[in-house]
PAKOLLO-460231 format. One record per atom (N, C-alpha, C): chain; atom name; residue number from 1; residue in three letters; x, y, z. Coordinates in Angstrom, 1 decimal. Layout:
<vexzas>
{mol:A; atom:CA; seq:NUM; type:ALA; xx:X; yy:Y; zz:Z}
...
</vexzas>
This chain:
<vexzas>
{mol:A; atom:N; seq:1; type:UNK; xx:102.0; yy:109.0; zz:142.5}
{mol:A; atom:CA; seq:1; type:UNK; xx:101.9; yy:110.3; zz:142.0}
{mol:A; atom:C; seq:1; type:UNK; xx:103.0; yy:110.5; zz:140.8}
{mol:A; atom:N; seq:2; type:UNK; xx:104.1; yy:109.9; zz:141.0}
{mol:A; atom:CA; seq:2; type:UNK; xx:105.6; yy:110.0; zz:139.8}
{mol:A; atom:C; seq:2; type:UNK; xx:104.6; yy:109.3; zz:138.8}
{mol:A; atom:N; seq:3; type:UNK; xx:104.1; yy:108.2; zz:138.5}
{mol:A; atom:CA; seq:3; type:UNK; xx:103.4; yy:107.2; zz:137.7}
{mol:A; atom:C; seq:3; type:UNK; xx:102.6; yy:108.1; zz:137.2}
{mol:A; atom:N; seq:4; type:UNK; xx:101.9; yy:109.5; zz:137.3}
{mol:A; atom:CA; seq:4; type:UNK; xx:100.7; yy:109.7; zz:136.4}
{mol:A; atom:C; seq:4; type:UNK; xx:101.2; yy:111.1; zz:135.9}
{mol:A; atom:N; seq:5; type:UNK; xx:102.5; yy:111.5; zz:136.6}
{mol:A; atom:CA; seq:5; type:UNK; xx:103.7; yy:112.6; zz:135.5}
{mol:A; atom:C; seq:5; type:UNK; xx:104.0; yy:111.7; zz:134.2}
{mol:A; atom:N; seq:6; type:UNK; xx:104.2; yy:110.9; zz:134.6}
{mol:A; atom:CA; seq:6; type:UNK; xx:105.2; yy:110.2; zz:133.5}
{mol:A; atom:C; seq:6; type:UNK; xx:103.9; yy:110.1; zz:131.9}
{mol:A; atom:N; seq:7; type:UNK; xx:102.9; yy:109.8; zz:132.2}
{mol:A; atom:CA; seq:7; type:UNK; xx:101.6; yy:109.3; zz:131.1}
{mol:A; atom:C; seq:7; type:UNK; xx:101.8; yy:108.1; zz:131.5}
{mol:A; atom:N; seq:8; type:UNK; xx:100.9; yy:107.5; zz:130.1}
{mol:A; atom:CA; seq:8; type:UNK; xx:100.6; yy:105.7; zz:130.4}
{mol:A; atom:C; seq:8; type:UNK; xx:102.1; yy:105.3; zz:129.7}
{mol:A; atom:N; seq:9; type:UNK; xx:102.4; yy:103.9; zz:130.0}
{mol:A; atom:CA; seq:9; type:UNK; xx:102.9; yy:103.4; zz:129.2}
{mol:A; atom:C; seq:9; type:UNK; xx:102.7; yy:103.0; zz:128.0}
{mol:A; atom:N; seq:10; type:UNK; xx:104.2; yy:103.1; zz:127.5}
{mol:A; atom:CA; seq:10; type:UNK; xx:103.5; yy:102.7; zz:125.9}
{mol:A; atom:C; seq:10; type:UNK; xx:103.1; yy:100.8; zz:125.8}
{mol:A; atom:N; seq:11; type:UNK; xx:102.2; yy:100.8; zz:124.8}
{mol:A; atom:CA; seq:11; type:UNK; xx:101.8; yy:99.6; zz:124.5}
{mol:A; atom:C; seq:11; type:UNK; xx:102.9; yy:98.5; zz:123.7}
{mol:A; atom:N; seq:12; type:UNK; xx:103.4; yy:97.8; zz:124.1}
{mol:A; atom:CA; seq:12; type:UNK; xx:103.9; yy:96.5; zz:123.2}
{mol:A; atom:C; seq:12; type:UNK; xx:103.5; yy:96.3; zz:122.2}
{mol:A; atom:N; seq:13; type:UNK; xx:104.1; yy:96.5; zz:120.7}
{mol:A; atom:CA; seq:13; type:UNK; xx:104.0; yy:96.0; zz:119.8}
{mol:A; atom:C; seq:13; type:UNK; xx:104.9; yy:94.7; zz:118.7}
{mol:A; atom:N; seq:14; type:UNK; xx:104.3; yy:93.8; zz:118.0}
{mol:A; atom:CA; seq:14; type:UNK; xx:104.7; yy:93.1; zz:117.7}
{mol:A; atom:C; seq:14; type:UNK; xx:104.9; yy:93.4; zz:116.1}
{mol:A; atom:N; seq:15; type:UNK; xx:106.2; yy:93.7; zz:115.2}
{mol:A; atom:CA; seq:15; type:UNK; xx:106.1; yy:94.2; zz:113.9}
{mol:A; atom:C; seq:15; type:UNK; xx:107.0; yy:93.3; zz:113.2}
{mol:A; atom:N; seq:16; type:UNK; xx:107.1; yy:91.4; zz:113.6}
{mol:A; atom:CA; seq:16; type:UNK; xx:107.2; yy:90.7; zz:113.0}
{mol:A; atom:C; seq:16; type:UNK; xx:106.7; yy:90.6; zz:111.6}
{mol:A; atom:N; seq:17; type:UNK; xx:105.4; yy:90.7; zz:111.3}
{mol:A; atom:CA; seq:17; type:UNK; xx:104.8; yy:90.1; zz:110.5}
{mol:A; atom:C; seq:17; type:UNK; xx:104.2; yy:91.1; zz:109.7}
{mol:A; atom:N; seq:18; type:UNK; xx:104.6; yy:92.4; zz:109.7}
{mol:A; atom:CA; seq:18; type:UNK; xx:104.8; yy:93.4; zz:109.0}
{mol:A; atom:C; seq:18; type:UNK; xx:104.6; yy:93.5; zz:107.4}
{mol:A; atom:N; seq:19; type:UNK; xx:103.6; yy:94.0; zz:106.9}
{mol:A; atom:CA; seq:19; type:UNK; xx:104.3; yy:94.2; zz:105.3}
{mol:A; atom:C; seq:19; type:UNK; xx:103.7; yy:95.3; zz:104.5}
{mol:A; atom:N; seq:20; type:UNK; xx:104.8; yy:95.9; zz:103.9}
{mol:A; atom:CA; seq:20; type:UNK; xx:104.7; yy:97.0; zz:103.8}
{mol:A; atom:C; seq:20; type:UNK; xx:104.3; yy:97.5; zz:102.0}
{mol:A; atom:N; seq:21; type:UNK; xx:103.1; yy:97.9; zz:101.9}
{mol:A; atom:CA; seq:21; type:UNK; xx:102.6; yy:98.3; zz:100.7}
{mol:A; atom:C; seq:21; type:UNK; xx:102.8; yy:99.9; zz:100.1}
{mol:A; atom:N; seq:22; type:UNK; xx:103.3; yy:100.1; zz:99.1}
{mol:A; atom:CA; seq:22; type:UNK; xx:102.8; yy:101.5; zz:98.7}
{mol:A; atom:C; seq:22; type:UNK; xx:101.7; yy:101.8; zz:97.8}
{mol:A; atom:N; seq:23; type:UNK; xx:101.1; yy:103.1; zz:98.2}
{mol:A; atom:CA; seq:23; type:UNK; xx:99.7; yy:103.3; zz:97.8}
{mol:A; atom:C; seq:23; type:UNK; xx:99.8; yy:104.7; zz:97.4}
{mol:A; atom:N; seq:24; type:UNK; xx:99.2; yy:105.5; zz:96.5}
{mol:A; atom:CA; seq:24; type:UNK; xx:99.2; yy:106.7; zz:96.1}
{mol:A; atom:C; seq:24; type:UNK; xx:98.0; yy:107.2; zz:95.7}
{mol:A; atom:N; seq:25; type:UNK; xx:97.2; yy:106.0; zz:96.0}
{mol:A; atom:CA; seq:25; type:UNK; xx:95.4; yy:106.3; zz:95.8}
{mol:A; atom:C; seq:25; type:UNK; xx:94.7; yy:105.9; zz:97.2}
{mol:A; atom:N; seq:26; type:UNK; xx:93.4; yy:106.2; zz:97.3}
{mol:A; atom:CA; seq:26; type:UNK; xx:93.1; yy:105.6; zz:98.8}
{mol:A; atom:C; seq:26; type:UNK; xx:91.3; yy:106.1; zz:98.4}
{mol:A; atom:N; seq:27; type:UNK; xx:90.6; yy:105.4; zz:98.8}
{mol:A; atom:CA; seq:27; type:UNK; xx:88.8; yy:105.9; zz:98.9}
{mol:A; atom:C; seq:27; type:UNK; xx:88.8; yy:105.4; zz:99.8}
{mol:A; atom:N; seq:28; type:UNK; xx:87.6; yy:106.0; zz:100.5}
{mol:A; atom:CA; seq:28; type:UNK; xx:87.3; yy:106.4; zz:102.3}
{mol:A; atom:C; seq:28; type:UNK; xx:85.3; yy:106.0; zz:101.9}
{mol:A; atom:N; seq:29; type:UNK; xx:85.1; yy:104.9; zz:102.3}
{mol:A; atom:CA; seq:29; type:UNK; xx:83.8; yy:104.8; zz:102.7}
{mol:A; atom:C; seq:29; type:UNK; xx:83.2; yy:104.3; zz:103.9}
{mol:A; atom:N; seq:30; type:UNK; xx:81.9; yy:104.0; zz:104.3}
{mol:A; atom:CA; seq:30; type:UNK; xx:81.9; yy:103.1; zz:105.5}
{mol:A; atom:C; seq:30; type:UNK; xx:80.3; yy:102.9; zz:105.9}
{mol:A; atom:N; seq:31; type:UNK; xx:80.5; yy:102.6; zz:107.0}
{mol:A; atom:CA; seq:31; type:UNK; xx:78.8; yy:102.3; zz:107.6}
{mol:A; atom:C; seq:31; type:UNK; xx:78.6; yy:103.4; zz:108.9}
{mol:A; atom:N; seq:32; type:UNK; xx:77.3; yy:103.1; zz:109.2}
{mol:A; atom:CA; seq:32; type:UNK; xx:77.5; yy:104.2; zz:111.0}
{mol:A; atom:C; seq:32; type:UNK; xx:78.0; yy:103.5; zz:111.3}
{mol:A; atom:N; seq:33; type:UNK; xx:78.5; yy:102.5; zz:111.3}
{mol:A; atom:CA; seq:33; type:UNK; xx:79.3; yy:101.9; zz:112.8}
{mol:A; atom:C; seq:33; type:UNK; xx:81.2; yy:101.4; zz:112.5}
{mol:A; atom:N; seq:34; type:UNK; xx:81.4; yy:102.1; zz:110.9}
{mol:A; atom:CA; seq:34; type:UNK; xx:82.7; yy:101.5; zz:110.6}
{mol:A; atom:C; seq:34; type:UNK; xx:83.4; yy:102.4; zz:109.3}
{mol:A; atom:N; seq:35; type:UNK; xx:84.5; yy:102.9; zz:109.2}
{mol:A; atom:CA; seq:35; type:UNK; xx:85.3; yy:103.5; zz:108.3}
{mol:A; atom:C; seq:35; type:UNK; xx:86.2; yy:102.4; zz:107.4}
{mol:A; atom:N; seq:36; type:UNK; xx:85.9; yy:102.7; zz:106.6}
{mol:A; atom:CA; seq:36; type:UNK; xx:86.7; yy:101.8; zz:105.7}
{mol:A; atom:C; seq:36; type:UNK; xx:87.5; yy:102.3; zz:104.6}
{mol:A; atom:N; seq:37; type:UNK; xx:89.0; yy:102.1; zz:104.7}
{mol:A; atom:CA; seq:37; type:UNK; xx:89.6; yy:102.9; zz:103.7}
{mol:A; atom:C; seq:37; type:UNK; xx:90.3; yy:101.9; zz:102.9}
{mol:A; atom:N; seq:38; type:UNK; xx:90.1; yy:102.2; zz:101.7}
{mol:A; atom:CA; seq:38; type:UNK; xx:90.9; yy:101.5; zz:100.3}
{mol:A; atom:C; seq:38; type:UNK; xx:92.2; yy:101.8; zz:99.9}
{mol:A; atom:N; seq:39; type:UNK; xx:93.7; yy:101.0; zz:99.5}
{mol:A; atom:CA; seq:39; type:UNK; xx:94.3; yy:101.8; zz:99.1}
{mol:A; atom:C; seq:39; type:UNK; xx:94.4; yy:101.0; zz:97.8}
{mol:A; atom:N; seq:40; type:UNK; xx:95.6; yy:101.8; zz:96.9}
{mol:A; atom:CA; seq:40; type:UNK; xx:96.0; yy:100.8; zz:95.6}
{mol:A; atom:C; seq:40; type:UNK; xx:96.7; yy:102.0; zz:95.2}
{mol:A; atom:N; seq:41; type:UNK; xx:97.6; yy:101.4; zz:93.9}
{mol:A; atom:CA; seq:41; type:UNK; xx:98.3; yy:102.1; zz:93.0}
{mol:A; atom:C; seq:41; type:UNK; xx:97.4; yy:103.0; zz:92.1}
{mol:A; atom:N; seq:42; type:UNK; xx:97.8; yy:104.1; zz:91.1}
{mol:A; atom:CA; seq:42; type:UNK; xx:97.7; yy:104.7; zz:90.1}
{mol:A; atom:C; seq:42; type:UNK; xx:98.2; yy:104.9; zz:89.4}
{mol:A; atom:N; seq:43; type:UNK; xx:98.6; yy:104.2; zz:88.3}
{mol:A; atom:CA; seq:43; type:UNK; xx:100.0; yy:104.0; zz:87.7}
{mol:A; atom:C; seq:43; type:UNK; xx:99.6; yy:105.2; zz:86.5}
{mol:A; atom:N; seq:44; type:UNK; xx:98.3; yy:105.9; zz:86.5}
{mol:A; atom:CA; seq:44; type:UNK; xx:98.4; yy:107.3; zz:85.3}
{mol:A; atom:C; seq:44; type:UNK; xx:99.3; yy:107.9; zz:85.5}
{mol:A; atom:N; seq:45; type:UNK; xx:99.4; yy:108.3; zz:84.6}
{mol:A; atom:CA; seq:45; type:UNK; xx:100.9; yy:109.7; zz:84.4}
{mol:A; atom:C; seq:45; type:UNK; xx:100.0; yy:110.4; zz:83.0}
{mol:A; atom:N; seq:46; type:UNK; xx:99.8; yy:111.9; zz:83.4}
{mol:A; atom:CA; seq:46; type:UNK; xx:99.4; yy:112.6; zz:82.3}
{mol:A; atom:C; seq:46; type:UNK; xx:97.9; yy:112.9; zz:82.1}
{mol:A; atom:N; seq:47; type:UNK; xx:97.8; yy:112.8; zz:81.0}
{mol:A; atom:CA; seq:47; type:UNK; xx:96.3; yy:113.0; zz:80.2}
{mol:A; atom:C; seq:47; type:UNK; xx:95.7; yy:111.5; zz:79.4}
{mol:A; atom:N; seq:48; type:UNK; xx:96.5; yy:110.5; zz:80.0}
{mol:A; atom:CA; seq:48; type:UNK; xx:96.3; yy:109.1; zz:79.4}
{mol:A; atom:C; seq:48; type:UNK; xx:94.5; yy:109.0; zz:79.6}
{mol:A; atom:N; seq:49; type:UNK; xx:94.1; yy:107.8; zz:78.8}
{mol:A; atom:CA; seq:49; type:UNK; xx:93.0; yy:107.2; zz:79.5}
{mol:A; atom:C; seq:49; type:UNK; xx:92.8; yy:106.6; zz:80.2}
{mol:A; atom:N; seq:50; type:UNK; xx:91.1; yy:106.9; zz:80.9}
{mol:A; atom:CA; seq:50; type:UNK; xx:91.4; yy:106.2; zz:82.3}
{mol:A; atom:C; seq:50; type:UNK; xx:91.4; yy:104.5; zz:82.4}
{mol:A; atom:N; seq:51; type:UNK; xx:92.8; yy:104.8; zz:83.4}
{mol:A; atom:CA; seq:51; type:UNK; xx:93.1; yy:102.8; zz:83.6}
{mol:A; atom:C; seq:51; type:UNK; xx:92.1; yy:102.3; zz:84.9}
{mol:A; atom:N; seq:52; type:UNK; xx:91.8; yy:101.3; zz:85.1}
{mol:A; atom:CA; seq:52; type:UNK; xx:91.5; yy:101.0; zz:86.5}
{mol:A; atom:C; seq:52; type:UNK; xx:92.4; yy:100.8; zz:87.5}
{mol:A; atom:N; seq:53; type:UNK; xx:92.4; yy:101.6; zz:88.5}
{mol:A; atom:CA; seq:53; type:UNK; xx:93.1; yy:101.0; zz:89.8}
{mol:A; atom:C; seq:53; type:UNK; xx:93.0; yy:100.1; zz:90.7}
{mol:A; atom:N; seq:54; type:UNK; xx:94.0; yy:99.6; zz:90.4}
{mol:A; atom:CA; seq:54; type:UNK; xx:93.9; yy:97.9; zz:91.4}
{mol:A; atom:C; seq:54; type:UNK; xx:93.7; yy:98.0; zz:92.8}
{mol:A; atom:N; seq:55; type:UNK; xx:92.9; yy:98.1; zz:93.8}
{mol:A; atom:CA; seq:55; type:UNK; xx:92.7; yy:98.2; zz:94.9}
{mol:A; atom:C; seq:55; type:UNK; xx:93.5; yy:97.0; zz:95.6}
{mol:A; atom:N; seq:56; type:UNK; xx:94.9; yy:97.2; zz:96.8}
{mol:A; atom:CA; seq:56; type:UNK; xx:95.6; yy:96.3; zz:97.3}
{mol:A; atom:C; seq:56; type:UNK; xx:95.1; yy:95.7; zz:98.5}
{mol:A; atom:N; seq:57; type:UNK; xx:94.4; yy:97.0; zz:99.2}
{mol:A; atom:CA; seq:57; type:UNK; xx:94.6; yy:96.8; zz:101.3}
{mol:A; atom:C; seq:57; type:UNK; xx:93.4; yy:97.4; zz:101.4}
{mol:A; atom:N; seq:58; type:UNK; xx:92.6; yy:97.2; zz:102.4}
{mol:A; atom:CA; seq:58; type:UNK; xx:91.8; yy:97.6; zz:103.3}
{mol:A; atom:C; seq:58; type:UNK; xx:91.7; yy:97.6; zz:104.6}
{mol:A; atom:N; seq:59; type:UNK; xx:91.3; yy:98.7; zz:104.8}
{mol:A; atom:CA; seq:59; type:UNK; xx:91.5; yy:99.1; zz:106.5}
{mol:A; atom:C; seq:59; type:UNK; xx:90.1; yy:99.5; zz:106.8}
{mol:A; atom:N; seq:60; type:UNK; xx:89.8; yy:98.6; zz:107.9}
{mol:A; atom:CA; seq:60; type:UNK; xx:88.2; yy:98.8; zz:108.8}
{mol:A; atom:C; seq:60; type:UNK; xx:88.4; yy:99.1; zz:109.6}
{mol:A; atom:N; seq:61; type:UNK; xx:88.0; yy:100.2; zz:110.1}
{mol:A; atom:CA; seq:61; type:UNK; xx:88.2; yy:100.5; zz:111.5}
{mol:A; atom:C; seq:61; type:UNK; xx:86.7; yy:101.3; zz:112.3}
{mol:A; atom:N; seq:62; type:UNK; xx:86.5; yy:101.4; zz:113.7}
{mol:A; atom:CA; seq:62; type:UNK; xx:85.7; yy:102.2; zz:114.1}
{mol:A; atom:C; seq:62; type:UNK; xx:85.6; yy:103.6; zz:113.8}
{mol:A; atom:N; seq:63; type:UNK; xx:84.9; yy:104.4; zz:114.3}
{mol:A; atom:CA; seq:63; type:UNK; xx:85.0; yy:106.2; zz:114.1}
{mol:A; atom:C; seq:63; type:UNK; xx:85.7; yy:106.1; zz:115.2}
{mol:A; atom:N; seq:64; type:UNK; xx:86.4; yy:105.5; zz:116.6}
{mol:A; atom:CA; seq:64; type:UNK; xx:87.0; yy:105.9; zz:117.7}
{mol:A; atom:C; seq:64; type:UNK; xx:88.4; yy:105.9; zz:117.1}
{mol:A; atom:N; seq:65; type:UNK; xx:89.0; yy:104.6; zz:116.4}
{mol:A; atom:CA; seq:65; type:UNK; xx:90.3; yy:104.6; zz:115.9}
{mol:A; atom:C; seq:65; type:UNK; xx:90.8; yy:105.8; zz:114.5}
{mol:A; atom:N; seq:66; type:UNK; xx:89.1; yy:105.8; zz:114.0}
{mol:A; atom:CA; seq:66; type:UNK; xx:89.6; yy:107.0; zz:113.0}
{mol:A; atom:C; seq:66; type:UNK; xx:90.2; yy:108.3; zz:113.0}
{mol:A; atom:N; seq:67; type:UNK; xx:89.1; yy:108.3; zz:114.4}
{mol:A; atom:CA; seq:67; type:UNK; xx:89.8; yy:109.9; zz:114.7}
{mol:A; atom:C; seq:67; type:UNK; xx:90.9; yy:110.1; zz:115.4}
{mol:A; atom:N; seq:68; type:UNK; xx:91.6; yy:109.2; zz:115.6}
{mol:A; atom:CA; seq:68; type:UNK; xx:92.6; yy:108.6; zz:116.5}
{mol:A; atom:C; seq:68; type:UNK; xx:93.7; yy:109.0; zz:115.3}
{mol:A; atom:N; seq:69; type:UNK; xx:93.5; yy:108.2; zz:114.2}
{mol:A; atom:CA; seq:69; type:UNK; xx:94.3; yy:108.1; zz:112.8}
{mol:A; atom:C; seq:69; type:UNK; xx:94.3; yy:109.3; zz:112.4}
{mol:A; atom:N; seq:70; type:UNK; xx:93.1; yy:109.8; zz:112.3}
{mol:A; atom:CA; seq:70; type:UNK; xx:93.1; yy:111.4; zz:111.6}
{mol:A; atom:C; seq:70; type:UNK; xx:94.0; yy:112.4; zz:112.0}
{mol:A; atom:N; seq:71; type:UNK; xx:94.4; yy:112.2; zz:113.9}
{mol:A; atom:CA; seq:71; type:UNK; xx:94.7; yy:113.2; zz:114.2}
{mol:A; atom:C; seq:71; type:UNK; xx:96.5; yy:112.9; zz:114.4}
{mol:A; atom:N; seq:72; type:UNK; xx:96.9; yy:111.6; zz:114.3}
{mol:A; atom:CA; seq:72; type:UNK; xx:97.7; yy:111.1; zz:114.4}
{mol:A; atom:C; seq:72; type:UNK; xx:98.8; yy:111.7; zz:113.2}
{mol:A; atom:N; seq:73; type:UNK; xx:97.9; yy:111.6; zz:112.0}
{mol:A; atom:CA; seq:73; type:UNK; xx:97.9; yy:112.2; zz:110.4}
{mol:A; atom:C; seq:73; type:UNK; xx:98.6; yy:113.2; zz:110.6}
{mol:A; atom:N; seq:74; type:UNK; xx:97.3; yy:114.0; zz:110.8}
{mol:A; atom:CA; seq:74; type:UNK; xx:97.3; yy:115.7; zz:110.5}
{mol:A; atom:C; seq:74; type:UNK; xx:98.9; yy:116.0; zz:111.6}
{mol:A; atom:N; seq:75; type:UNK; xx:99.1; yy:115.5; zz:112.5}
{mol:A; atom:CA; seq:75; type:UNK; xx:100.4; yy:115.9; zz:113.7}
{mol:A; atom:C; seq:75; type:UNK; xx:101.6; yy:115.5; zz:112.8}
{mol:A; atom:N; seq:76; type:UNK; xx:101.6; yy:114.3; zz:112.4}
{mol:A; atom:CA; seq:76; type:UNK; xx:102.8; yy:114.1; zz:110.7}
{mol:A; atom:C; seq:76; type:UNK; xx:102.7; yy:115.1; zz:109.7}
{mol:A; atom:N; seq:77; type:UNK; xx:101.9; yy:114.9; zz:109.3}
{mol:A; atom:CA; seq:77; type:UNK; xx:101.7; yy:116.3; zz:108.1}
{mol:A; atom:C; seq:77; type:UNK; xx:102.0; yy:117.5; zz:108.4}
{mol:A; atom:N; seq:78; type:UNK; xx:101.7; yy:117.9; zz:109.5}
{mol:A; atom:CA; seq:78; type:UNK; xx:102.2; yy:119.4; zz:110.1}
{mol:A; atom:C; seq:78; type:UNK; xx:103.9; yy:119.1; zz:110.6}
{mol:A; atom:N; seq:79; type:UNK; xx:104.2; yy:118.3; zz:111.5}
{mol:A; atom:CA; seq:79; type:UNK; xx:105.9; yy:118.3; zz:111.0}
{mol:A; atom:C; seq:79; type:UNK; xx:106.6; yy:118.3; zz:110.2}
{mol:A; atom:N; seq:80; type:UNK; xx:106.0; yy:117.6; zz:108.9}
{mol:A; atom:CA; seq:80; type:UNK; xx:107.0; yy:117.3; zz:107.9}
{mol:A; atom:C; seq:80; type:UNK; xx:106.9; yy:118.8; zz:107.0}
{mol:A; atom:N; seq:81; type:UNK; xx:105.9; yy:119.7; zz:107.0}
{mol:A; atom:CA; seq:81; type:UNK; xx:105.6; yy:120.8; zz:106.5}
{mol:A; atom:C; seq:81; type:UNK; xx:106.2; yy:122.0; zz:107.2}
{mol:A; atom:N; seq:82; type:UNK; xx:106.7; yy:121.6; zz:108.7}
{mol:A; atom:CA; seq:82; type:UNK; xx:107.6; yy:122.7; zz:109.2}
{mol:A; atom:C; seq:82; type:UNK; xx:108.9; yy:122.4; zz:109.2}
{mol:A; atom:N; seq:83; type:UNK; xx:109.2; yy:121.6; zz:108.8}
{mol:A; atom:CA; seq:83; type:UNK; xx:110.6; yy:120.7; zz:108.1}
{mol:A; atom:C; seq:83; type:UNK; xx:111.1; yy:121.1; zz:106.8}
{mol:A; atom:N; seq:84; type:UNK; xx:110.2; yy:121.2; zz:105.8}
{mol:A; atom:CA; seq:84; type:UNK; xx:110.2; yy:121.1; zz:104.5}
{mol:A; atom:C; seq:84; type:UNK; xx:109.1; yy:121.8; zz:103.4}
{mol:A; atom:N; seq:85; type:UNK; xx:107.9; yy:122.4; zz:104.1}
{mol:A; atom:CA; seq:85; type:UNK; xx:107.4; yy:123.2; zz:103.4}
{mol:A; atom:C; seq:85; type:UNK; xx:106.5; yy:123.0; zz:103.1}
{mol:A; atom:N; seq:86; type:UNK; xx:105.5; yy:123.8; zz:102.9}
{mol:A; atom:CA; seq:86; type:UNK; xx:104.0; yy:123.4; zz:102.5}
{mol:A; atom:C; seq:86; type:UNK; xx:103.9; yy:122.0; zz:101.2}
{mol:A; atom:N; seq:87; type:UNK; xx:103.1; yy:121.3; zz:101.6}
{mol:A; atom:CA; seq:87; type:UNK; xx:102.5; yy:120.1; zz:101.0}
{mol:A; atom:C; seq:87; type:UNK; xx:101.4; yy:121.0; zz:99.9}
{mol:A; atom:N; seq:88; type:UNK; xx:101.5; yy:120.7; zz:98.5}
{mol:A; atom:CA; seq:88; type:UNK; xx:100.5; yy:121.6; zz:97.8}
{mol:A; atom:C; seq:88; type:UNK; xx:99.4; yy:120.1; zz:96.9}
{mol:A; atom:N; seq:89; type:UNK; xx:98.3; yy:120.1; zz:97.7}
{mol:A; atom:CA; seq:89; type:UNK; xx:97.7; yy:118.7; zz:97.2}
{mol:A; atom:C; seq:89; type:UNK; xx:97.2; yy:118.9; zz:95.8}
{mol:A; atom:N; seq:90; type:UNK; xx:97.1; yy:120.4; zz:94.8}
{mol:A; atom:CA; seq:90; type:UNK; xx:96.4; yy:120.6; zz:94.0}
{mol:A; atom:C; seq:90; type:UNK; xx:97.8; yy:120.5; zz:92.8}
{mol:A; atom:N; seq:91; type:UNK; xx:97.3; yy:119.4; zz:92.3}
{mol:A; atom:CA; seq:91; type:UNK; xx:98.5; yy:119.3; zz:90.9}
{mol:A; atom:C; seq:91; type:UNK; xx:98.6; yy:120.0; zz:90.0}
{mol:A; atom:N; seq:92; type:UNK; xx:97.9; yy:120.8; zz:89.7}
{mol:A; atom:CA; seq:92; type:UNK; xx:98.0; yy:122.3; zz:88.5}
{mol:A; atom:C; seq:92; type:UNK; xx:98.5; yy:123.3; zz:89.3}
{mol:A; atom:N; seq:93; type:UNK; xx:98.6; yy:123.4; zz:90.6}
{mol:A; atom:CA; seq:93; type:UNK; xx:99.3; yy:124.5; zz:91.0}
{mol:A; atom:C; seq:93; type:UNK; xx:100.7; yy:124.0; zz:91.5}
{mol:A; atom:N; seq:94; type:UNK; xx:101.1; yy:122.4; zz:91.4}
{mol:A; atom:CA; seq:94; type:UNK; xx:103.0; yy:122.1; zz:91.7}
{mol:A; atom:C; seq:94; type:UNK; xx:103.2; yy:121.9; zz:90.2}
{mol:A; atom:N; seq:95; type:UNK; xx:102.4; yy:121.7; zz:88.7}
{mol:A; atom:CA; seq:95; type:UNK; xx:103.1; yy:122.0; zz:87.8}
{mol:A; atom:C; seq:95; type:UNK; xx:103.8; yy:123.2; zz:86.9}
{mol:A; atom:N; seq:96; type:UNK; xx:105.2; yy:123.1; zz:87.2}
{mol:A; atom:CA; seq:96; type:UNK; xx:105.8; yy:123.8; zz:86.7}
{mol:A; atom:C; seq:96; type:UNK; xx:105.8; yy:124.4; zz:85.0}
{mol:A; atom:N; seq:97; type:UNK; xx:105.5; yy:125.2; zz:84.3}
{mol:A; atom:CA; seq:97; type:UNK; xx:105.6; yy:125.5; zz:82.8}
{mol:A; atom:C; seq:97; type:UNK; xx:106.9; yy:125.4; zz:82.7}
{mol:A; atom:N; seq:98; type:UNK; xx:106.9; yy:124.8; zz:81.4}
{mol:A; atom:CA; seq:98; type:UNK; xx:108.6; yy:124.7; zz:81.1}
{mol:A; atom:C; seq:98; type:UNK; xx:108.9; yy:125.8; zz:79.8}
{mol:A; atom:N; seq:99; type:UNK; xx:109.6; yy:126.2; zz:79.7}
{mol:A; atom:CA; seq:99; type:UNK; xx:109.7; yy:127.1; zz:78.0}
{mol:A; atom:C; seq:99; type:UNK; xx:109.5; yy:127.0; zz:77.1}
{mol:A; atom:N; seq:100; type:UNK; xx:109.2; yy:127.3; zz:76.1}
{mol:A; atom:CA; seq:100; type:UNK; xx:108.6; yy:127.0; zz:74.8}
{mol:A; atom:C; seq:100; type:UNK; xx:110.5; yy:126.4; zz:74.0}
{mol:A; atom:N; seq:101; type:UNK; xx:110.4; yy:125.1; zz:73.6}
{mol:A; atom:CA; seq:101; type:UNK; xx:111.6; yy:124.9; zz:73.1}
{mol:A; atom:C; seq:101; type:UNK; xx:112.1; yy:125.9; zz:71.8}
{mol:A; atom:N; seq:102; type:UNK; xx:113.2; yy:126.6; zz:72.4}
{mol:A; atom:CA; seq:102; type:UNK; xx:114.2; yy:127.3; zz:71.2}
{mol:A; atom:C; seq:102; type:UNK; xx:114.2; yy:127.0; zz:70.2}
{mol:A; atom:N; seq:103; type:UNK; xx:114.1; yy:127.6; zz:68.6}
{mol:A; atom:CA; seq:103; type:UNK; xx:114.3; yy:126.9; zz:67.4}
{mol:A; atom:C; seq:103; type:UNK; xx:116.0; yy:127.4; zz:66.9}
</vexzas>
């Protein structure tokens, strides 16, 4: 009975072999039977022309682990936003107007 207060144990992980990429772009495609998410850089800044984005990592996973991820997600994103403040994903509305330079 104490054993099923407590939950499961956590799982053993091994984070030897670890490595750690950053990504600031991601596409989400898949099959019925698989999610598959892309990441890579975006190195634009501005109103440049479009560059191609190097796609780094791929992640396959089932719909069981996805929604596992998704929800795993959304529970991070909602802390860090009662921490620090709404997350505004729309970039015209976190750019700031600056003043017209003084002559």
């Amino acid at each position: 009975m104490a054993d099923e207060a407590r939950g499961p144990e956590p799982v053993p992980v091994d984070e030897s072999h670890i490595v750690a990429t950053y990504a600031n772009f991601c596409r989400v495609t898949g099959t019925p039977e698989e999610l598959i998410v892309d990441f890579g850089l975006n190195k634009q800044v501005g109103n440049q022309a479009p560059e191609t984005i190097q796609l780094t990592q791929r992640i396959i996973v089932n719909f069981f682990t996805a929604k596992r991820l998704a929800y795993a997600l959304h529970m991070a994103v909602q802390r860090h936003e009662q921490a620090f403040g709404t997350l505004e994903t729309d970039v015209q509305k976190r750019v700031v107007a600056r003043p017209a330079a003084q002559a």
